[in-house]
C-alpha positions as CSV (number, residue, x, y, z in Angstrom):
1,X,8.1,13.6,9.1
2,X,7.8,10.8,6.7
3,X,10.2,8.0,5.3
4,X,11.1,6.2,2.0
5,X,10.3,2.3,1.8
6,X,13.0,1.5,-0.9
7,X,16.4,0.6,-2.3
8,X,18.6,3.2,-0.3
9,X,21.8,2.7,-2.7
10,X,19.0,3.7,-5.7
11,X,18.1,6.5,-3.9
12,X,21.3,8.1,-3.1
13,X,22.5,7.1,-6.6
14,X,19.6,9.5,-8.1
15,X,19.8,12.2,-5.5
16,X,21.8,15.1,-5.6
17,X,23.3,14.9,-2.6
18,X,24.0,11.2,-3.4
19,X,24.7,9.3,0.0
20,X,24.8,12.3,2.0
21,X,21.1,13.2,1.9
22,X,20.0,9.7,1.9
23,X,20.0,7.3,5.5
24,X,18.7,3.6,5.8
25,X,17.2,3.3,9.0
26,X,15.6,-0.3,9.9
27,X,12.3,1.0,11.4
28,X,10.2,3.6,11.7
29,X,11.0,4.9,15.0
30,X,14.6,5.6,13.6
31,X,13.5,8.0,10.7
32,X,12.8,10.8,13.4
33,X,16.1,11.0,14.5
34,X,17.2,11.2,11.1
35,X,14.7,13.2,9.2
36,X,15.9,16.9,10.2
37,X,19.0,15.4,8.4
38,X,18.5,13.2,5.6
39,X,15.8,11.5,3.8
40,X,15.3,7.9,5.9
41,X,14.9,5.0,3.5
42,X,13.8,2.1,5.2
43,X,16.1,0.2,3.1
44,X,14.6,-3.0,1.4
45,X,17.4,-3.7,-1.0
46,X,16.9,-4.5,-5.2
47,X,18.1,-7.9,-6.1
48,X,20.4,-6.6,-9.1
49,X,21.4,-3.1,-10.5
50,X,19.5,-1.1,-12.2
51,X,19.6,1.5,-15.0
52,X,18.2,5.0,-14.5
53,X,15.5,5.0,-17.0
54,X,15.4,1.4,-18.1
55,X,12.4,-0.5,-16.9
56,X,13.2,-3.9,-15.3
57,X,11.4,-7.3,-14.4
58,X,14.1,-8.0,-12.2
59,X,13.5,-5.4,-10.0
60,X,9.6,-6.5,-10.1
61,X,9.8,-8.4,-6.7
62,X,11.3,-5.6,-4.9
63,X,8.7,-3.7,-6.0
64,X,6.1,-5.3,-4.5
65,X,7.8,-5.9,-1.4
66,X,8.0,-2.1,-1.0
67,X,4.2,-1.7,-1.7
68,X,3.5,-5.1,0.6
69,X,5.8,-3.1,3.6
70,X,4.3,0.1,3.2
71,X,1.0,-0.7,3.5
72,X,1.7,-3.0,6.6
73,X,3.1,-0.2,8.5
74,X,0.3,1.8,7.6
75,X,-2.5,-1.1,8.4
76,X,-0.3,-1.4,11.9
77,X,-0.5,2.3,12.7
78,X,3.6,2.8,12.5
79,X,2.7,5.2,9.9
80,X,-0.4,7.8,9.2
81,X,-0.6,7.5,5.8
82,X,0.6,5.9,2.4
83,X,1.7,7.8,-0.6
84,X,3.0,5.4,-3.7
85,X,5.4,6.8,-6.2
86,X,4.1,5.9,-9.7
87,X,5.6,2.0,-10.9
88,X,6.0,0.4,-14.2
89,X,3.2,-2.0,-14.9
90,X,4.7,-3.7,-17.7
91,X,8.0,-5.3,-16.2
92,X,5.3,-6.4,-13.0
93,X,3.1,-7.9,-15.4
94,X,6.1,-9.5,-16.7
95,X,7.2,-10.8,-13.4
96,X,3.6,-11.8,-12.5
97,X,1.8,-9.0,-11.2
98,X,-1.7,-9.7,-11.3
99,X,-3.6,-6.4,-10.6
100,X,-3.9,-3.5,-12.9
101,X,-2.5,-0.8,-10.5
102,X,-1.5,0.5,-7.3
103,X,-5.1,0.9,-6.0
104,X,-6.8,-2.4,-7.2
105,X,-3.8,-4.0,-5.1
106,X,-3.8,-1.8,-1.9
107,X,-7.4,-2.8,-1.9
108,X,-6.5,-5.9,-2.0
109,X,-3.7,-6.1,0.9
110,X,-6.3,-3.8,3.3
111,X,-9.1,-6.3,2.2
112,X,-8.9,-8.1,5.3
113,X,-8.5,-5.3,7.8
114,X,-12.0,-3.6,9.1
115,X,-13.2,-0.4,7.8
116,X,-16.4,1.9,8.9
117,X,-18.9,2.6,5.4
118,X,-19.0,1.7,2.4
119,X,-16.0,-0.4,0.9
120,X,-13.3,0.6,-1.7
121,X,-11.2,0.8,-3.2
122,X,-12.4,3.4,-5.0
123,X,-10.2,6.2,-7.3
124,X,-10.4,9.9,-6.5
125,X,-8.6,12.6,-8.9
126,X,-8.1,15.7,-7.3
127,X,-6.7,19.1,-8.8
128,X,-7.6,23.0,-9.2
129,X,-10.7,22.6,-6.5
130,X,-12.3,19.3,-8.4
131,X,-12.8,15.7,-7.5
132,X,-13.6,13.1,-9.1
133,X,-14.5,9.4,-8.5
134,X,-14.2,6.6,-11.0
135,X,-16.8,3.6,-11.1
136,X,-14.6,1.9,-13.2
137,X,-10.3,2.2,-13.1
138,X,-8.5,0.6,-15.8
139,X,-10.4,-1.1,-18.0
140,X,-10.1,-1.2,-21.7
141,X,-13.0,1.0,-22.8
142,X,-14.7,-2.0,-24.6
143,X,-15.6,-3.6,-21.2
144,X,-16.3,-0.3,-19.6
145,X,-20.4,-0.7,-20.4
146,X,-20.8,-3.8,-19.5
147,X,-19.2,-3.3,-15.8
148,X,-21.2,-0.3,-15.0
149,X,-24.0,-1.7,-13.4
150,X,-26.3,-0.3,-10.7
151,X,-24.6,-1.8,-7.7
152,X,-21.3,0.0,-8.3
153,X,-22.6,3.4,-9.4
154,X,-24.2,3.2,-5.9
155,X,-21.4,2.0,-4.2
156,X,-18.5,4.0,-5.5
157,X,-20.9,7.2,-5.0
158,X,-21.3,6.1,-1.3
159,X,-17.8,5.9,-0.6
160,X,-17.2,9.3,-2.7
161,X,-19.5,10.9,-0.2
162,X,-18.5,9.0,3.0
163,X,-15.3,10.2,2.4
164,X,-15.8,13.7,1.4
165,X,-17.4,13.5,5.2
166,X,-14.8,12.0,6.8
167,X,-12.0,12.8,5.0
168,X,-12.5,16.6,3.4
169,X,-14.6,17.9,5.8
170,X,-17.5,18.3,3.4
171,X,-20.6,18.4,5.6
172,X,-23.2,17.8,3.3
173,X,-22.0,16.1,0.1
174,X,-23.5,16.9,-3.1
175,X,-22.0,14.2,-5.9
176,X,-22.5,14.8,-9.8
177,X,-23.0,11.8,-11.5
178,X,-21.9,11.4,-15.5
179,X,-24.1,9.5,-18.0
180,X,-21.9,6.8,-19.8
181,X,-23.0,7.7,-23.5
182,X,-22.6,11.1,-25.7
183,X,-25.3,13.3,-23.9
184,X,-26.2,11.2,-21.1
185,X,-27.6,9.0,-23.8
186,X,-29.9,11.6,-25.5
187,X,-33.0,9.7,-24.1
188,X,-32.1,6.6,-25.5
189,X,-31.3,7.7,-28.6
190,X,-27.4,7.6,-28.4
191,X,-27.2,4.8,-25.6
192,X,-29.4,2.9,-23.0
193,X,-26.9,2.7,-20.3
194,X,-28.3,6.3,-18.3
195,X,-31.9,4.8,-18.3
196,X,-31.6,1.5,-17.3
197,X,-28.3,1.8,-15.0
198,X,-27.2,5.0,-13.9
199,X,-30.7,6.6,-13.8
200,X,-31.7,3.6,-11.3
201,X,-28.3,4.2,-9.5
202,X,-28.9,8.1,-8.7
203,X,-32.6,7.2,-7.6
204,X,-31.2,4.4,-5.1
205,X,-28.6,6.8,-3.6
206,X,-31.5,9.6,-3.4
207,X,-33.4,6.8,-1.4
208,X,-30.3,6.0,0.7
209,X,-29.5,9.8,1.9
210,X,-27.0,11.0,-1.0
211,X,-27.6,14.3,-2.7
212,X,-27.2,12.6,-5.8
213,X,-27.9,14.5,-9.1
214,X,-27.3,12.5,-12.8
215,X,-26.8,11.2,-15.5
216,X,-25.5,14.5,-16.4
217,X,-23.8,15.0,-19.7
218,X,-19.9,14.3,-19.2
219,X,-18.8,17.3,-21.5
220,X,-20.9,19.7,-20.1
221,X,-20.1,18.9,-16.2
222,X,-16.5,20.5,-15.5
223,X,-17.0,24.1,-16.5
224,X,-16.7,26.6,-13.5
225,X,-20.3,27.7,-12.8
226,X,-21.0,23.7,-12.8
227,X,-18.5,22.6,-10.5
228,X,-19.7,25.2,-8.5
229,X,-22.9,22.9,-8.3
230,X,-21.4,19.5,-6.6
231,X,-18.4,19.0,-4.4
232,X,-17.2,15.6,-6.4
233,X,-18.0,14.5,-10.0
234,X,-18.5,10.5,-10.3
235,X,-17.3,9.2,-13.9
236,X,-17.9,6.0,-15.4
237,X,-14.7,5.5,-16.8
238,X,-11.0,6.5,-16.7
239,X,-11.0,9.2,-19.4
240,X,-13.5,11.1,-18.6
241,X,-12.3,11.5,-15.2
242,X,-8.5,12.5,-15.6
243,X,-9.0,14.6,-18.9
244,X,-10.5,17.6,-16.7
245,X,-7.8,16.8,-14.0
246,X,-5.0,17.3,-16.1
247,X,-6.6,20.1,-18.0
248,X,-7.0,21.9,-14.4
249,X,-4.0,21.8,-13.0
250,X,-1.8,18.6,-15.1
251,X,1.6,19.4,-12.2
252,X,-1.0,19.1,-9.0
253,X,-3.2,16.8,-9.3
254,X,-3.3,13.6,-7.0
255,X,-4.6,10.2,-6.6
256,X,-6.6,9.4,-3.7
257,X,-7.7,6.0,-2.7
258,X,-11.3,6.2,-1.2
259,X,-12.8,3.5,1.1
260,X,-10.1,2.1,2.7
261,X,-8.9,1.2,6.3
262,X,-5.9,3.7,5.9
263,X,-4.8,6.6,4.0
264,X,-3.5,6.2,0.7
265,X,-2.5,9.1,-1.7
266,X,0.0,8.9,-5.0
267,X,1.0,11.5,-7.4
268,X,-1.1,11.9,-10.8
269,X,1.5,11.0,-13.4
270,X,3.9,8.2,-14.6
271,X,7.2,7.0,-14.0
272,X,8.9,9.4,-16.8
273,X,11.6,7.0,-17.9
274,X,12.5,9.5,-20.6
275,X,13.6,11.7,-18.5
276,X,15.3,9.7,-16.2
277,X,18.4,11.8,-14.7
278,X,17.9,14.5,-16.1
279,X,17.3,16.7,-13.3
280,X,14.2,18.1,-14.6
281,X,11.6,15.9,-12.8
282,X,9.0,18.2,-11.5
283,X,7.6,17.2,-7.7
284,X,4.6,19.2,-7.7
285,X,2.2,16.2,-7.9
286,X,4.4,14.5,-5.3
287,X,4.3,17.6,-2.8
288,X,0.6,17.9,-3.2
289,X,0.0,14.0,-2.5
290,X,1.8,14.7,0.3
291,X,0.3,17.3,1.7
292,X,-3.4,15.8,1.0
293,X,-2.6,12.7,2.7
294,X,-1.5,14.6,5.4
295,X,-4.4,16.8,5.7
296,X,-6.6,13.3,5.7
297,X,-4.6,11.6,8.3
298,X,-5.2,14.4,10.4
299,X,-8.7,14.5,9.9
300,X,-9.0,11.3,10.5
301,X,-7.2,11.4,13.9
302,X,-9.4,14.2,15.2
């Protein structure tokens, strides 16, 4: 059973059912009684209309709110797990939004709650039987060298195996980590970052316990009979993460938020204004987030 945190009207505006397939409820204790029926929106309503497929600052507050309310009743234990639907940055930077994305501000409204391990947040990509962990999220690839440093290749490769523990069942983790440069740097010759940063980094984690093997050549480390080697990837930067995601399985895949206090997954893909209404939205990614998160609560729970 799950529920919506959104603007019910919205909802049953987009659905095909329209108001018949869509309830507000006014807690989570309500949505059982209503799920076998309809899809229960606790119902935090937008501020002004809205336009199917037309981004909006207006609607920017609202937003957050939903985001601020889910992960509350997650933090509280009203719900097992979060899954986000994919928002507009633009019209929240336009209203004020300070944070690059849905994980770097989850991490920041579970900052204060108290977590086992190593801390996130920290991105996971999962599709077609691959993970893979990001040391850095969204960053314009100009900054990318200079914030991969030693202390987080070690810490986002503890929490990528700390979770593959706790949360995938993985009983001894064995993590691939990517050099930075063309190569892995080509000993020096096309980049210094493997031997002065990452190199350092994957001895560390050896030291600390993790089966840790790297820098390894980014465009040599997703074919099958090397993913066969590890059971999550690490990648320095954004790209080189999601490329092999979407070439996997580009429908599936999902975003999972590693090193929190609670469960947080969110479908792979963007908010599709163009097609907006259309009817041809595909939910696959959405399923699957669901489904994972799921799978990870559970775990969790014992």
């Amino acid at each position: 059973m799950f529920l919506v945190v959104g603007d019910a009207q919205s909802l049953a505006a987009g659905s095909m059912g329209g108001a018949s397939v869509v309830r507000p409820v006014g807690s989570p204790a309500e949505a059982a009684d209503v799920f076998a029926d309809a899809l229960p929106v606790l119902d935090i309503p937008l501020s002004t209309p809205i336009v199917s497929g037309r981004p909006s600052p207006a609607a920017a507050g609202a937003v957050i709110r939903w985001i601020e309310t889910a992960v509350g009743l997650t933090l509280s234990g009203d719900a097992s797990a979060l899954v986000t639907g994919p928002i507009s940055k633009a019209p929240l930077y336009e209203a004020g939004f300070t944070f690059p994305g849905h994980t770097e501000f989850v991490g920041e409204l579970t900052s204060a709650a108290s977590h086992d391990g190593a801390r996130g947040p920290v991105m996971m990509l999962v599709a077609g039987g691959l993970r893979v962990s990001l040391v850095t999220i969204h960053e314009p690839l100009a900054k990318v060298p200079g914030l991969v440093t030693v202390e987080r290749v070690v810490n986002a490769a503890l929490v990528t195996a700390q979770a593959l523990v706790r949360d995938f069942g993985v009983v001894a983790p064995r993590i691939a980590v990517s050099g930075l440069n063309p190569h892995a740097g080509e000993a020096g010759a096309i980049g210094s970052e493997e031997a002065t940063v990452i190199g350092p980094a994957v001895r560390a984690l050896r030291d600390l316990g993790v089966d840790a093997t790297g820098p390894l050549p980014a465009d040599s480390l997703f074919y099958p009979e090397a993913r066969a080697r590890y059971d999550a990837a690490l990648c320095m930067y954004h790209d080189q993460a999601l490329i092999p995601v979407k070439m996997l399985d580009f429908w599936g895949g999902v975003n999972v938020t590693l090193g929190l206090p609670i469960v947080r997954a969110s479908p792979d893909h963007g908010v599709g204004f163009n097609i907006a209404g259309r009817g041809v939205a595909r939910p696959d990614s959405l399923i699957a987030a669901l489904r994972l998160a799921d799978q990870i609560a559970q775990r969790r729970a014992g």
